[in-house]
DSSP file (Angstrom, degrees, kcal/mol; ACC not computed):
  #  RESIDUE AA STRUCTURE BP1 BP2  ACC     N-H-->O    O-->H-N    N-H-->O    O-->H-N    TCO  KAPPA ALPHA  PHI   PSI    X-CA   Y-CA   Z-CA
    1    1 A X              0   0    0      0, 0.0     2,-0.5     0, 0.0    33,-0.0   0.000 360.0 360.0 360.0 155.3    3.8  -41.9  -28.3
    2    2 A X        -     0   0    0      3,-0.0     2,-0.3    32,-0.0    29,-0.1  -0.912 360.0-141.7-131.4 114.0    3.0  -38.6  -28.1
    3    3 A X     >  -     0   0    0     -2,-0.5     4,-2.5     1,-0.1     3,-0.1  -0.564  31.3-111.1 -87.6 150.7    3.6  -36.4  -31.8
    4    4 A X  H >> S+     0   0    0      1,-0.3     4,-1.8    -2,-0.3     3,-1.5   0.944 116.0  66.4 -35.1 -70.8    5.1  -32.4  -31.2
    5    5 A X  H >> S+     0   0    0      1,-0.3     4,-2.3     2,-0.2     3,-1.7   0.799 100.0  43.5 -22.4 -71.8    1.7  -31.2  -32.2
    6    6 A X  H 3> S+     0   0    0      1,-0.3     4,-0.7     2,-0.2    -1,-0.3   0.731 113.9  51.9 -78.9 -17.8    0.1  -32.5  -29.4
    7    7 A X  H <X S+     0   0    0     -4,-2.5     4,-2.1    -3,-1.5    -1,-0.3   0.818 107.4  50.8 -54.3 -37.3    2.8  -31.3  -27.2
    8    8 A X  H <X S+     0   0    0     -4,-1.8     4,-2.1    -3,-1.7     5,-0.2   0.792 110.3  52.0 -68.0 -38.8    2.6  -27.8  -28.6
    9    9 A X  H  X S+     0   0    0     -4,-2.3     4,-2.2    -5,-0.5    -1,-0.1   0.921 110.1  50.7 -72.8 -21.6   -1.3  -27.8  -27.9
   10   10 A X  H  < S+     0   0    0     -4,-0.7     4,-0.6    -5,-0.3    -2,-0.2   0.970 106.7  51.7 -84.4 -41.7   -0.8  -28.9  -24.5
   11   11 A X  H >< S+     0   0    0     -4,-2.1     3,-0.6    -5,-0.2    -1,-0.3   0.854 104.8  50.5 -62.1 -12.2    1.3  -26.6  -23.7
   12   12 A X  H 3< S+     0   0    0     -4,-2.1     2,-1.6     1,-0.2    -2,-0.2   0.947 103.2  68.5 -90.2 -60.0   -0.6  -23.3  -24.9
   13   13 A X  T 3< S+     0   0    0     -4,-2.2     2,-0.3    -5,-0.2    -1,-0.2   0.509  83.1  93.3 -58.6  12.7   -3.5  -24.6  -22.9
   14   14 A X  S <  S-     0   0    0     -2,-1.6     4,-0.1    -3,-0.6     2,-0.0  -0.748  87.7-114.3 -81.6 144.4   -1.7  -24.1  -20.0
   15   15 A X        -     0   0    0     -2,-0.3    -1,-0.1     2,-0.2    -2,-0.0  -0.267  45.0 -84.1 -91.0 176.7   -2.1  -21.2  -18.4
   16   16 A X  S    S+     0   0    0      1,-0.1     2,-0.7    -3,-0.0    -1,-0.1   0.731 115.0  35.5 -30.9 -38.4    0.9  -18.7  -18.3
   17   17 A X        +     0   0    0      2,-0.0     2,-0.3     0, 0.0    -2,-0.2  -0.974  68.1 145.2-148.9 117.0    2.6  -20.5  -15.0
   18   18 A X        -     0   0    0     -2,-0.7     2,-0.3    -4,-0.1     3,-0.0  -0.896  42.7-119.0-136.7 165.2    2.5  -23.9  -14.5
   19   19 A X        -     0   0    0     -2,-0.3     4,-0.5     1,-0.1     3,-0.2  -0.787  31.8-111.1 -94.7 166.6    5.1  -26.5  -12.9
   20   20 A X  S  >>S+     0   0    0     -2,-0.3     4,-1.9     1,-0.2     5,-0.7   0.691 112.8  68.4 -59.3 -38.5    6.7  -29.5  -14.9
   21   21 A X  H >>5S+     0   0    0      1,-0.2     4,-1.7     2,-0.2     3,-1.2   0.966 102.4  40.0 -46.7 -48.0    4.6  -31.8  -12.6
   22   22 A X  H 3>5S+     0   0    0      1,-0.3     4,-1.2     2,-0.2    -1,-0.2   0.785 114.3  53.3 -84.1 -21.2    1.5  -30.8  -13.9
   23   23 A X  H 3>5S+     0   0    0     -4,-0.5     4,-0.6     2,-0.2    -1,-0.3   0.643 110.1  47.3 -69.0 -19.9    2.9  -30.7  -17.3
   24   24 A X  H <X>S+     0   0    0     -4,-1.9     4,-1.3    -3,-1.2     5,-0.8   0.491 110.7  58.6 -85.4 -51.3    4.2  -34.4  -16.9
   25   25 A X  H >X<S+     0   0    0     -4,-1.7     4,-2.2    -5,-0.7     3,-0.5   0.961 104.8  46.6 -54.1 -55.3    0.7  -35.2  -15.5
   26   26 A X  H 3X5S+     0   0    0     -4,-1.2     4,-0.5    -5,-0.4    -1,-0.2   0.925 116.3  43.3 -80.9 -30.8   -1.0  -34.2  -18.4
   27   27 A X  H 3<5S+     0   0    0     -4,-0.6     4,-0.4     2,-0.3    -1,-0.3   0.457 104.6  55.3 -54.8 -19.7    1.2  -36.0  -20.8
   28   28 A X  H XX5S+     0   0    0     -4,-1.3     4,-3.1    -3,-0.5     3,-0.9   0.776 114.0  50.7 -91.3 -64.1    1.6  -38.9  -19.4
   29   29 A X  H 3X<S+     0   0    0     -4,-2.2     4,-0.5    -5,-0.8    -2,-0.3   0.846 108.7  49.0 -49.1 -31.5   -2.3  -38.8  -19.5
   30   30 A X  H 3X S+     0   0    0     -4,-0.5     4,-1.1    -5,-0.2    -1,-0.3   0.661 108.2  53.7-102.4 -34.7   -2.5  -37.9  -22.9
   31   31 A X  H <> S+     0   0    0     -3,-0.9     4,-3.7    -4,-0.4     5,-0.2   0.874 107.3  52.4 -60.1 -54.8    0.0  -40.8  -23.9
   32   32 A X  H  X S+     0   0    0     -4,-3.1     4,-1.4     2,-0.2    -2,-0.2   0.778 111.1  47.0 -74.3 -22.7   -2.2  -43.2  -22.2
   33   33 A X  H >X S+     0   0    0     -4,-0.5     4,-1.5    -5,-0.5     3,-0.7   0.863 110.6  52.6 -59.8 -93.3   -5.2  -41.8  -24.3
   34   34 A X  H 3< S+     0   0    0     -4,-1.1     3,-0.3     2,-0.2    -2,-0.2   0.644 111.4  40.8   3.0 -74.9   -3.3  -42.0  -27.2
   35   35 A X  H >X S+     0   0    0     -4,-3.7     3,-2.0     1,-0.2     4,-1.8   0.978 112.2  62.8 -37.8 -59.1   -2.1  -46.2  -26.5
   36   36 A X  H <X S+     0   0    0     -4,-1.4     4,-0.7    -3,-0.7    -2,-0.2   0.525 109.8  37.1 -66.8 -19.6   -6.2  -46.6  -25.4
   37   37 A X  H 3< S+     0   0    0     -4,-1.5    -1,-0.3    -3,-0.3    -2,-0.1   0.388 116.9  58.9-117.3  -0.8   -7.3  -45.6  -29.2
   38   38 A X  H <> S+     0   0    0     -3,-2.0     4,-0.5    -5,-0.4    -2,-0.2   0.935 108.9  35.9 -72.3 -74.5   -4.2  -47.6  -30.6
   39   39 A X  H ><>S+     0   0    0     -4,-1.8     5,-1.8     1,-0.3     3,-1.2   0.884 115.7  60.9 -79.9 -44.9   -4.8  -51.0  -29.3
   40   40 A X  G ><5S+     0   0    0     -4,-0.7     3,-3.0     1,-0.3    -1,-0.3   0.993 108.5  44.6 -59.9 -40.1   -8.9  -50.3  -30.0
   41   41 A X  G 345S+     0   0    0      1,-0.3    -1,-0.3     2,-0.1    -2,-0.3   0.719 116.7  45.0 -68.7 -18.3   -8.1  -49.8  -33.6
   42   42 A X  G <<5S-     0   0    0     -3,-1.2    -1,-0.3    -4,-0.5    -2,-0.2   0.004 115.5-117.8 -96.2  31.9   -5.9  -53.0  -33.5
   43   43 A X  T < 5 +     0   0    0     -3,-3.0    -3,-0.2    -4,-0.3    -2,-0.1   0.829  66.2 146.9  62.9  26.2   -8.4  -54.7  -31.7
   44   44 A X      < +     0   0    0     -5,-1.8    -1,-0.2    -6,-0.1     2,-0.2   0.044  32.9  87.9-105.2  15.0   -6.4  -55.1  -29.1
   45   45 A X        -     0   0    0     -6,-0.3     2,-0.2    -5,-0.2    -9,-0.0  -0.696  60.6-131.3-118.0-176.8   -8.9  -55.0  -26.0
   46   46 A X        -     0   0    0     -2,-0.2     2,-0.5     5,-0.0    -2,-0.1  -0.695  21.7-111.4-129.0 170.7  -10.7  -57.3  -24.4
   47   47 A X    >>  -     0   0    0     -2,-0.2     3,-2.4     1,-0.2     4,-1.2  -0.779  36.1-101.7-108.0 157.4  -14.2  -57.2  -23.4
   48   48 A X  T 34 S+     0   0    0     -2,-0.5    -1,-0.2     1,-0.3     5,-0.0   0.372 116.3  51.2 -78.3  17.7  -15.5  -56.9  -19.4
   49   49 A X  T 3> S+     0   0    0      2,-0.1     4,-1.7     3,-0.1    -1,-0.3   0.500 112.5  45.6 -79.1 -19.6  -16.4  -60.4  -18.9
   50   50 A X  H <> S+     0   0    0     -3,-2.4     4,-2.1     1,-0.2    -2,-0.2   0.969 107.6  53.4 -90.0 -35.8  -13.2  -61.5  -20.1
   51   51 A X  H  < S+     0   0    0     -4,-1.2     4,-0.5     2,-0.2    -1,-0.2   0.458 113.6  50.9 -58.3 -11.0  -11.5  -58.9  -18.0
   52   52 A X  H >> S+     0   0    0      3,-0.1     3,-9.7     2,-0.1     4,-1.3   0.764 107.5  55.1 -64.3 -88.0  -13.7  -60.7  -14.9
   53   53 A X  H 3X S+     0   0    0     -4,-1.7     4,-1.7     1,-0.3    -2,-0.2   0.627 109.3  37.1 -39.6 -38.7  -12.6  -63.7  -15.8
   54   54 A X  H 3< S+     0   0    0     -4,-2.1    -1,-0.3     1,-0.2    -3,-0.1   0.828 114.9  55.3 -64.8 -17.0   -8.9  -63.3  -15.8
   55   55 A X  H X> S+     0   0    0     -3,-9.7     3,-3.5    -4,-0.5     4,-1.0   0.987 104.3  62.0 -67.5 -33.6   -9.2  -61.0  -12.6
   56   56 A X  H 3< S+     0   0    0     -4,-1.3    -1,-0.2     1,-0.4     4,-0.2   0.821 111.4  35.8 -52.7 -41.7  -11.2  -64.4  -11.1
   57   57 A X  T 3< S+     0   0    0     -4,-1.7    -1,-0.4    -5,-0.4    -2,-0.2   0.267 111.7  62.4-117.1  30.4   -8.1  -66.5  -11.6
   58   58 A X  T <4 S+     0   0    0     -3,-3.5    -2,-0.2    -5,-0.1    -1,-0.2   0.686 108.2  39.4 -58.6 -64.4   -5.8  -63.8  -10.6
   59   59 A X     <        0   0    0     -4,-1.0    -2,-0.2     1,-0.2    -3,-0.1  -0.093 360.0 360.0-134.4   0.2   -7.1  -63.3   -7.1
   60   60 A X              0   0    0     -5,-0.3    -1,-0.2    -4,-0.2    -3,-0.1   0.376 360.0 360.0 -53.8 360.0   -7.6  -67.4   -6.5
């Protein structure tokens, strides 16, 4: 989730004239940061041999 603060800063780093896409782009990104430093701080990833291994018996 993404707090107003970090909405307000992304919008002033925009420059004066932007579209919504790119403003949806960058949030969406920023969200996705945001989850990626959640779940490492609950320990919630996995490490890349175990990310092998599941693709391995995925793609059997």
């Amino acid at each position: 989730m993404i707090t107003k603060t970090k909405l307000k800063e992304q919008i002033d780093s925009f420059p004066e004239q932007f579209s919504i896409d790119e403003l949806i782009e960058r949030l969406i990104l920023i969200e996705k940061i945001e989850i990626g430093k959640m779940q490492f701080e609950n320990n919630q990833i996995i490490s890349e041999s175990e990310l092998d291994k599941e693709l391995d018996t995925l793609f059997k």
